[in-house]
C-alpha positions as CSV (number, residue, x, y, z in Angstrom):
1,X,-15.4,0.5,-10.7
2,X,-12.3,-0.2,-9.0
3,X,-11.6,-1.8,-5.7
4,X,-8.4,-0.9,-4.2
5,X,-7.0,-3.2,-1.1
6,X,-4.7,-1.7,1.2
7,X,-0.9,-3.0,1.6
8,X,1.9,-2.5,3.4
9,X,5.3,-0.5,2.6
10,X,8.0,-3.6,2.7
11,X,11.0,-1.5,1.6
12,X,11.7,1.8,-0.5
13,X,14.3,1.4,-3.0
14,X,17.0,4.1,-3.3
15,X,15.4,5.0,-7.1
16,X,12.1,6.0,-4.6
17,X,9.8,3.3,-6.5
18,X,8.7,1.4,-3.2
19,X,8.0,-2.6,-2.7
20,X,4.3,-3.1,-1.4
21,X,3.1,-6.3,0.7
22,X,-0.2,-7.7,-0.6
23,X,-0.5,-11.1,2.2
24,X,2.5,-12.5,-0.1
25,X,2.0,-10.4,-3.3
26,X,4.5,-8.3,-3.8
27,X,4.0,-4.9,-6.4
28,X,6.1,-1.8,-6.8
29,X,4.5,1.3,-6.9
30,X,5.7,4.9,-6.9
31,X,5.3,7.6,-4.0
32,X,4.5,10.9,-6.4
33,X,2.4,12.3,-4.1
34,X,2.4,10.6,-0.6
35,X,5.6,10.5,1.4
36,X,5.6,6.7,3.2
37,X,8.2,5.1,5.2
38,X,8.5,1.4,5.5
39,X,5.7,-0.4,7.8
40,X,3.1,2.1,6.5
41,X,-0.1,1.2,5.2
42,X,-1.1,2.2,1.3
43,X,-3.9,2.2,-1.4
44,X,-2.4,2.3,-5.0
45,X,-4.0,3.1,-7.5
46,X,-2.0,2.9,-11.4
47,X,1.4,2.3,-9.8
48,X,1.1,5.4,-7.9
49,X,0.8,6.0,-3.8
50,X,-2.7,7.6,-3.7
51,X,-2.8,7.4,0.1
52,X,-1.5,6.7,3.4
53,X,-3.9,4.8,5.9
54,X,-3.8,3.3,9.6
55,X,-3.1,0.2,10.4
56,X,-6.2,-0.3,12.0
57,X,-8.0,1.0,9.1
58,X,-6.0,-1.6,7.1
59,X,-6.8,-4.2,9.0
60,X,-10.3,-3.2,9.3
61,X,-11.0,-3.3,5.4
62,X,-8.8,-6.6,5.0
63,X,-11.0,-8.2,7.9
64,X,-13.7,-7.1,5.7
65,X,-13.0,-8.5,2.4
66,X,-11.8,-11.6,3.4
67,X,-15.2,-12.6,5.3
């Protein structure tokens, strides 16, 4: 089973591989299926944009895990 933890869109590059913001980890990911824009809040699953979230919801789950 895989857990995936949300993150947030720090910048999209001009190739359209996009910088994600795991509290100081940074990852590049692609957005194949989901359209993002910077500030928005992902789950990635192999590299690859799977879906778009809230920021509450993000905050929510990250509240979550790190009890």
């Amino acid at each position: 089973m895989c857990l995936s933890i949300p993150g947030k869109v720090e910048r999209i590059e001009k190739s359209g591989k996009i910088i994600v913001d795991y509290s100081g980890e940074k990852r590049e990911a692609e957005m194949a299926i989901v359209e993002v824009k910077e500030g928005d809040y992902v789950i990635v699953n192999n590299k690859i944009v799977i879906e778009r979230i809230s920021k509450e919801k993000a905050e929510k789950f990250l509240e979550v895990v790190n009890n």
